[in-house]
C-alpha positions in Angstrom: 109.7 109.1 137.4 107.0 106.3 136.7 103.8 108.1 135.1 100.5 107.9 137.6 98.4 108.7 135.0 95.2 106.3 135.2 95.3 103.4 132.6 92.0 101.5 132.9 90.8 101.5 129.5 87.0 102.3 129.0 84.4 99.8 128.3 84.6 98.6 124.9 81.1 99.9 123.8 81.9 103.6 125.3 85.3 103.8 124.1 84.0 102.7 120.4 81.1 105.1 120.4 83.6 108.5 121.5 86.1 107.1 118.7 82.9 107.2 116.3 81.8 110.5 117.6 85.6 111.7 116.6 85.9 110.1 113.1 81.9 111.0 111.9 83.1 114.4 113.2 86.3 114.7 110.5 84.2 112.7 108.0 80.9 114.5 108.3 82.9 118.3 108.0 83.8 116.9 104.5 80.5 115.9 103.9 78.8 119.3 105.1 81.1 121.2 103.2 81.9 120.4 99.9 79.6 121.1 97.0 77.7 119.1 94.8 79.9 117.2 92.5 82.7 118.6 95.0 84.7 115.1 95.1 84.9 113.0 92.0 82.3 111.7 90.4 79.4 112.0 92.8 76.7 112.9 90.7 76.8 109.5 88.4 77.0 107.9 92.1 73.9 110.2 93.4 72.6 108.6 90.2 72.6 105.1 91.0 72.2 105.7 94.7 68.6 107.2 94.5 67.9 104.5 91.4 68.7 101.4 93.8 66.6 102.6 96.5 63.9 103.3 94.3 64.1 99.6 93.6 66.0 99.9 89.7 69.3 97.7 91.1 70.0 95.7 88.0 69.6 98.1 85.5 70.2 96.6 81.9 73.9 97.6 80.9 73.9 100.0 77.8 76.2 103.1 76.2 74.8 105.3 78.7 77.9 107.1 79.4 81.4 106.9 77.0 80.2 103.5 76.4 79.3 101.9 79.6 76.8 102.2 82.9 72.9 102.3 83.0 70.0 104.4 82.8 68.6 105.1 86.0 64.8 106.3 87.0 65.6 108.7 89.7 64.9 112.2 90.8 64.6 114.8 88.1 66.2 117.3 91.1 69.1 114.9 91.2 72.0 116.2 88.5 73.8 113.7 86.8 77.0 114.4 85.7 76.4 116.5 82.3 73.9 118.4 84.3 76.4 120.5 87.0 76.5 123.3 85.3 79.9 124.7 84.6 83.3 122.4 84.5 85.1 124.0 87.0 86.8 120.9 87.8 90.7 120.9 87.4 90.9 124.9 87.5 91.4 125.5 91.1 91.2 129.2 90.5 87.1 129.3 89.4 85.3 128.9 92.9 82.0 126.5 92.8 79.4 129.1 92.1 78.5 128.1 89.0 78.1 125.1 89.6 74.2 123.5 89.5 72.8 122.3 92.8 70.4 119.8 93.3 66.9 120.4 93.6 63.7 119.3 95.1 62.0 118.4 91.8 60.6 114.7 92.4 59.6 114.0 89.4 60.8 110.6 87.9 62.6 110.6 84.7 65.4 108.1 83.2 69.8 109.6 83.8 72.4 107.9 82.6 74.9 106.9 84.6 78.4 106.1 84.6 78.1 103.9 88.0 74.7 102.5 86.6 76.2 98.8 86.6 78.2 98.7 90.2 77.4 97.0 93.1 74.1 98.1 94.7 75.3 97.4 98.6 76.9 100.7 99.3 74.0 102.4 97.6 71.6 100.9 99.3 72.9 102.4 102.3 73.2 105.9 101.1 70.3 106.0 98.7 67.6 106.5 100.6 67.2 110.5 101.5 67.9 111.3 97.5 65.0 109.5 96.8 62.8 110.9 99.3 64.4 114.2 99.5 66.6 114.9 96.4 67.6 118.6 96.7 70.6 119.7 99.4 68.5 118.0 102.5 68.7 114.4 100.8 72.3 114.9 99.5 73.9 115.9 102.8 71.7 113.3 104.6 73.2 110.7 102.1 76.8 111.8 102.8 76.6 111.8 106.3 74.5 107.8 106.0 77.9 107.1 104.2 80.5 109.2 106.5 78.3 107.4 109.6 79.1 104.0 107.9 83.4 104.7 107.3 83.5 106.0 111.1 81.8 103.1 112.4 84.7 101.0 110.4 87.6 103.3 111.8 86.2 103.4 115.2 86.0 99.9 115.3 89.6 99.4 114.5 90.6 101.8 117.1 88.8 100.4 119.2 90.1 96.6 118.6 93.9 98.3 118.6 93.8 99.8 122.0 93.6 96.0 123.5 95.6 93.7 120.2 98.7 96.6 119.7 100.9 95.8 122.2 102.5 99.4 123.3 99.6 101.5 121.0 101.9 102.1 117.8 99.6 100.2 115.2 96.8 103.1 116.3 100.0 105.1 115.2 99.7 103.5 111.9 95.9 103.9 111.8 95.9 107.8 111.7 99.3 107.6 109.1 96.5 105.4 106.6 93.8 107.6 107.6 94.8 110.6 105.5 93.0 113.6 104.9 92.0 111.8 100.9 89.9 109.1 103.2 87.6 111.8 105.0 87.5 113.4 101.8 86.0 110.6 100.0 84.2 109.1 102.8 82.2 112.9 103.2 80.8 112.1 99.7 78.8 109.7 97.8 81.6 108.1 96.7 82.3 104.0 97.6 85.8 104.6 97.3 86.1 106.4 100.8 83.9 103.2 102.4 86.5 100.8 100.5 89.4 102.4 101.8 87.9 102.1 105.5 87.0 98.6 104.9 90.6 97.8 104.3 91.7 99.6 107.3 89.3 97.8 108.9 90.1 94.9 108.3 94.3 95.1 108.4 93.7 96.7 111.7 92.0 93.8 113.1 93.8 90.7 110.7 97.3 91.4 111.5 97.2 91.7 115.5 94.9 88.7 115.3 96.7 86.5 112.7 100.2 87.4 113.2 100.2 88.0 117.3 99.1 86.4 120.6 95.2 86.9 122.0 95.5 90.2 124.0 91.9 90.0 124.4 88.4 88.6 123.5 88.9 87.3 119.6 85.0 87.7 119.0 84.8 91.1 118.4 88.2 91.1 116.2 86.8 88.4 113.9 83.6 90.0 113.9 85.3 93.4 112.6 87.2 91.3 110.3 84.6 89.4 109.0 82.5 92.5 108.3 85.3 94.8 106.7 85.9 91.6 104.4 82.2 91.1 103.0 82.4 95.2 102.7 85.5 95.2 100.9 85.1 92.4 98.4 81.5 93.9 97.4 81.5 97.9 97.2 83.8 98.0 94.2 85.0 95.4 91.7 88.7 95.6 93.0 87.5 94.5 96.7 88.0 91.0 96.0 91.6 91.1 94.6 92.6 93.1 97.1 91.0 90.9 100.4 92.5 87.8 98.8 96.1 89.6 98.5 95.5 90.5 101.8 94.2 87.6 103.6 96.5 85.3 101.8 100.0 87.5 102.8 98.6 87.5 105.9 97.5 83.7 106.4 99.5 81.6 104.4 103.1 82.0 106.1 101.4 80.5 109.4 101.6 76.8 107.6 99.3 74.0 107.3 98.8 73.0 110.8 98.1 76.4 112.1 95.2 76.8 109.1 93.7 73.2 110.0 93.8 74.6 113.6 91.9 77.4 112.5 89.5 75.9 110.3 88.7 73.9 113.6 87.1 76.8 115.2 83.5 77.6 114.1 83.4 80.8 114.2 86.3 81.0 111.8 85.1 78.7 109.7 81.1 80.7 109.9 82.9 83.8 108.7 84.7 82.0 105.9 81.1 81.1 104.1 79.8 83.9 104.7 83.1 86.0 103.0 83.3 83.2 100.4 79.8 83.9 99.3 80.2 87.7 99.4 83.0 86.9 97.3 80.4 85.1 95.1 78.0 87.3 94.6 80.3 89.7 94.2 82.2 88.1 91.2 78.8 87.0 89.6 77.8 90.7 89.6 80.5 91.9 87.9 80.3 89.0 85.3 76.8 89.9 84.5 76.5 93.3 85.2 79.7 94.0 83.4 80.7 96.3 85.8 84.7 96.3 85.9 84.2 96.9 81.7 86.3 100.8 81.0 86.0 102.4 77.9 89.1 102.3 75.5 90.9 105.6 75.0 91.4 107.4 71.4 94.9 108.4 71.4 97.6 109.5 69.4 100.8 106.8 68.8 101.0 103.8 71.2 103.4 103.9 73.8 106.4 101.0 73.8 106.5 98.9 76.6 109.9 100.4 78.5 108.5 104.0 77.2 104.8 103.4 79.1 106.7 101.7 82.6 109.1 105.0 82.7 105.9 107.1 82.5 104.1 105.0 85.2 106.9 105.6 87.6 107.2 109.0 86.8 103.6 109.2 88.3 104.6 107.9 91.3 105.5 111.3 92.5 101.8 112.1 92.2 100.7 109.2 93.5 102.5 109.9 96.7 100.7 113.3 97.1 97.2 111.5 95.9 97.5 109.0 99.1 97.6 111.6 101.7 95.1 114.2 99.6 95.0 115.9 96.1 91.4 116.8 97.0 88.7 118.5 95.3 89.1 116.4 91.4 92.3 116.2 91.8 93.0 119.8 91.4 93.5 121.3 94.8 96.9 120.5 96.5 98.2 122.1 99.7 101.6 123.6 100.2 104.3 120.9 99.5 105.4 120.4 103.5 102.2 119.1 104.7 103.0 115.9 102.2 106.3 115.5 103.1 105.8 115.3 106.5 102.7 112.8 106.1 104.5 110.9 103.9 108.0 110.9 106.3 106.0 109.8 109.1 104.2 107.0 107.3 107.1 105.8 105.2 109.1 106.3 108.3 106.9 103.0 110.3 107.5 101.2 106.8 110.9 101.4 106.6 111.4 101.2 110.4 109.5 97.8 110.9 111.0 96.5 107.7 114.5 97.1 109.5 113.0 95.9 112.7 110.9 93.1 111.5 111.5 89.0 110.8 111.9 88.0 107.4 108.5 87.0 107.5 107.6 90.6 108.4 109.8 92.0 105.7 107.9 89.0 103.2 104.6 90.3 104.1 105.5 93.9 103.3 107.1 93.6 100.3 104.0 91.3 99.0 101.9 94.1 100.5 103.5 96.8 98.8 103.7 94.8 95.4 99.7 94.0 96.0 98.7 97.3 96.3 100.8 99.2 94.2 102.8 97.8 92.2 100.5 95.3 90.5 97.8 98.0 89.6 100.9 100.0 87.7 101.6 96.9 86.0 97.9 96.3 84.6 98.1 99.9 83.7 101.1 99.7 81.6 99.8 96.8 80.3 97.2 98.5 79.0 97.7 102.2 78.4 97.5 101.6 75.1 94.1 101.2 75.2 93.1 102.8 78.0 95.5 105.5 78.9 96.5 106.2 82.4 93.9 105.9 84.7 94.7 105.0 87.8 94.8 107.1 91.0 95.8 106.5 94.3 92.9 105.5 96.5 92.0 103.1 93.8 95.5 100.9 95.5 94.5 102.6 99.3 92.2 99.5 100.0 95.4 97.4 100.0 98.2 99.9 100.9 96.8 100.8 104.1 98.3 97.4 105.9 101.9 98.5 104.5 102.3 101.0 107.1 100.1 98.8 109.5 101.7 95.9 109.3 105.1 98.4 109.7 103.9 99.2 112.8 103.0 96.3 114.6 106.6 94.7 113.7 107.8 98.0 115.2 106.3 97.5 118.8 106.7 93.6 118.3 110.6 94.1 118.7 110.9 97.0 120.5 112.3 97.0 123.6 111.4 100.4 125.2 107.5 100.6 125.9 108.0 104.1 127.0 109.4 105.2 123.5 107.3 103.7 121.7 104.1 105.5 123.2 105.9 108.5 122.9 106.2 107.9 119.1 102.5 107.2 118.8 102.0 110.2 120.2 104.0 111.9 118.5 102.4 110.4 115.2 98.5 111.8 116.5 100.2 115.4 117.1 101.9 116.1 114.2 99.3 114.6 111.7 96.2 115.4 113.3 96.3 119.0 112.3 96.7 118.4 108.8 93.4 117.4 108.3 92.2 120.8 109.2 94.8 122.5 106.8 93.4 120.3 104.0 89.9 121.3 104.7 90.7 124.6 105.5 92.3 125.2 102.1 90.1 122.8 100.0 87.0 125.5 101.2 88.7 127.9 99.7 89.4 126.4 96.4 85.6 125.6 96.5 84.2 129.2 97.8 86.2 131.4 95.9 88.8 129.7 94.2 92.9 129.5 95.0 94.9 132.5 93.5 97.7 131.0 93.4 99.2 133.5 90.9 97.9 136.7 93.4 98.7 135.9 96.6 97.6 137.5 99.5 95.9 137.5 103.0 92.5 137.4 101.6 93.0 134.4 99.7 93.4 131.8 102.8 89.7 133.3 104.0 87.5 130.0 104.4 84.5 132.2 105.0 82.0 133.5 102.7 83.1 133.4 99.0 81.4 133.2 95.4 80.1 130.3 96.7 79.7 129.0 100.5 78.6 125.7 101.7 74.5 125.5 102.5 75.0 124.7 106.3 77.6 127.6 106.2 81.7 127.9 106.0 81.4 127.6 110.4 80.5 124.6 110.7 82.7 122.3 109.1 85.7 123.7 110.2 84.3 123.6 114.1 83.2 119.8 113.4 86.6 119.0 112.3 88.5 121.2 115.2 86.6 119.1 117.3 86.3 115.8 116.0 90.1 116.1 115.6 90.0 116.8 119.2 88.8 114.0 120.5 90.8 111.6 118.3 93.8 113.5 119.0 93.0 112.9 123.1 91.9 109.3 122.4 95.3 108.9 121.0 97.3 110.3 123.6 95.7 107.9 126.1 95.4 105.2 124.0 98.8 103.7 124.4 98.7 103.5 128.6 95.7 101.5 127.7 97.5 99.2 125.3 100.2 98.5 127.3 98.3 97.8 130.4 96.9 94.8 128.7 98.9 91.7 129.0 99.5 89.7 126.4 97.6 86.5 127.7 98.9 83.1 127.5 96.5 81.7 125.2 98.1 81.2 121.8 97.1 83.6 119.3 96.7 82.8 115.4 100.6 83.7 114.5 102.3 82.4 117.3 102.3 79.4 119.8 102.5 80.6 123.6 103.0 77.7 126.0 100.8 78.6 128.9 100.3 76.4 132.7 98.5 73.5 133.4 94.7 73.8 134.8 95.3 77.6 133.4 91.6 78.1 131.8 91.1 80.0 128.5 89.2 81.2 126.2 89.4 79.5 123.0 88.6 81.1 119.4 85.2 79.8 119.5 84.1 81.5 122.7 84.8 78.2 124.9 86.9 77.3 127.7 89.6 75.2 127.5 92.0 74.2 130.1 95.2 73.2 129.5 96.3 69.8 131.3 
């Protein structure tokens, strides 16, 4: 029987604000949560936050910390990260409770900082509420400024996907990238979890837009792209590596004449300063401000080049788990299942739309995978010698999330059953959703009163109360993520009707030439009309 469920999709601005509501909802349960110094290395990032909006951006670069960052003048009630009290970090059986907590003490004073010489953008954002208010009122306020500012990114892909994927399986792909690691991040003063959304952002929007036909108005998907590019070549010193990997994969296979047709558009060629000087100012910083500089490793005997790649590979097993969410510092992991079955289902739209997929499709992934991945283990076995290993999953996520993206939209690109394929988008909201809660769920624990993972028992998977509890309380987080997960989860569910009730029109898009009637009018890149004659 034909479904006669309603598919007119809701107005673009209402549709975008209930995605938000959903994803600040997951984020912000992170963020209310966790305690300080909860997710790596947020107190040298409180640090820097409350120092830029006090107006110290450009600190001098000096041996503030193992040989690099910046004194800031912040906040004596901020801690800096030799200032939290006991190291509970990477022994998942102490709880939090000793840890320090920020206090109200306004008092200005000089910290070093480990993120003293990074890109001031994201902590401009955030900074403001530690400098005005820098005990637990300022810190959560700054969390949920940065939380606020990922969601607005994810609901803005979501929203862009329910009109540009053609049968809904690329927003499929957006909750596989969106793992439970991103709300983790994004929930603290961290730019890694803004990074990671910038990329999704931006791979959300880029590959319906560049690779497919308009299935919509192109101003707001070069307007998302445009903004998740200047965001992800700034925040972090990586960004720009990783959007010219990106864009390039994504641009170059569409040949000259396509690229000159492009650079005939304004708007296309408007966003392309502006991301070109981002990309500037963002290579300038690091050149003066040092900022990409790490601190060489003593070590016992240096590795041999064969012995240092069979050790980076070995790590790949960890790096698996690290993409979906070894949360906490890296020191809380949830029962082995819940990765598997994240990782089947996202490896699953990889290999599915590499199978499915042109060779062009099956070009871009590979150069995707070999971006993201496979180049930053080859820098680090390049170096190990003098800088040990030190690279972690998220630090590739920025890149890695088009992999499964891109998976997708070859997927529903080739597929010939539209009925399947929302059924396996829906499928993908139902059985990953819930994991999100698990990993919060669990991660409380670790933080309240610590895993026993020798002495198990029923009062060990308690999230409430502990040797430590979150200021706001163990309730809410967990009901902000039932129902922020909620409302994503029913957003999903519908979202693929209202996908596929939008025709693919017959105006060319940036990938592929559509032929479309004479005196048919359309709207061009650019915004204007053109008719075809």
């Amino acid at each position: 029987m034909t479904s006669t469920v309603p598919t007119a999709r809701p107005a673009g601005r209402r549709l975008w604000l209930l995605a938000f509501v959903g994803f600040f909802l997951v984020i912000g349960a992170w963020a209310v949560a966790a305690p300080y110094d909860g997710a790596p290395d947020e107190p040298a990032h409180a640090v820097r936050a409350a120092g830029v909006a006090g107006g110290d951006v450009m600190p001098t670069p000096a041996n503030a910390f193992a040989g690099t960052g910046a004194f800031q003048v912040v906040p004596k009630g901020i801690k800096g990260t030799l200032e939290t009290g006991c190291w509970y970090h990477g022994l998942p059986e102490t709880s939090a409770a000793c840890a320090a907590a920020p206090s109200a003490d306004r008092e200005l004073v000089s910290k070093p900082t480990s993120a003293g010489r990074y890109n001031p953008l994201y902590y401009a954002i955030v900074g403001g509420p530690l400098r005005l208010w820098p005990g637990w009122p300022g810190l959560i306020l700054a969390r949920l400024l940065g939380a606020a500012l990922s969601a607005a990114l994810l609901a803005g892909a979501f929203t862009v996907l329910t009109r540009w994927s053609r049968y809904g399986l690329m927003l499929g792909g957006l909750i596989a990238v969106t793992s439970p690691i991103v709300g983790h991040m994004a929930g603290a003063i961290n730019p890694s979890g803004v990074e990671i959304c910038a990329g999704i952002a931006l791979f959300s929007a880029g590959i319906p837009l560049f690779l497919g036909p308009a299935r919509g108005p192109v101003r707001p998907v070069f307007w998302l792209v445009g903004i998740s590019a200047v965001l992800l070549v700034t925040v972090r010193s990586m960004g720009p590596m990783f959007a010219a990997i990106g864009l390039a994969t994504l641009l170059l296979p569409l040949g000259w004449g396509k690229v000159r047709a492009l650079w005939s558009t304004a708007m296309v060629r408007w966003w392309t300063v502006v991301i070109a000087v981002a990309v500037a100012l963002s290579g300038a910083w690091i050149l003066v401000e040092k900022s990409s500089v790490l601190v060489p490793l003593k070590s016992g005997a240096p590795l041999r080049p064969t012995q240092a790649m069979w050790a980076e590979l070995s790590r790949w097993a960890e790096y698996l788990q690290q993409l979906v969410g070894i949360t906490g510092w890296l020191d809380t992991r949830v029962p082995g299942p819940f990765y598997a079955v994240w990782t089947c289902v996202a490896g699953g739209l990889v290999l599915a739309g590499f199978a499915l997929g042109t060779r062009a499709d099956r070009l871009r992934l590979l150069a995707l995978a070999a971006g993201g991945g496979g180049l930053l283990s080859l820098i680090q076995v390049v170096n190990v010698n003098e800088y040990g290993f030190i690279t972690q999953a998220r630090y590739m996520m920025p890149l890695l999330v088009a992999v499964p993206l891109l998976g997708a939209f070859a997927i529903e690109r080739r597929a010939g059953n539209p009925e399947m394929v929302r059924k396996l988008t829906r499928m993908v909201a139902v059985v990953l959703l819930p994991i999100h809660l698990v990993f919060l769920w669990y991660t409380m624990i670790r933080w309240q009163r610590g895993i026993k993972i020798h002495r198990p028992g029923i009062a060990d998977l308690n999230p409430f109360g502990g040797a430590w509890t979150p200021v706001l309380g163990s309730v809410l987080p967990l009901a902000a993520m039932v129902v922020g997960l909620a409302l994503i989860g029913w957003l999903a569910w519908r979202a693929p009707l209202w996908a596929a009730s939008v025709p693919d029109q017959d105006a060319p898009g940036l990938g592929a030439e559509v032929p479309r009637p004479r005196g048919e009018a359309v709207e061009g890149l650019d915004g204007h009309v053109s008719v075809a004659v």
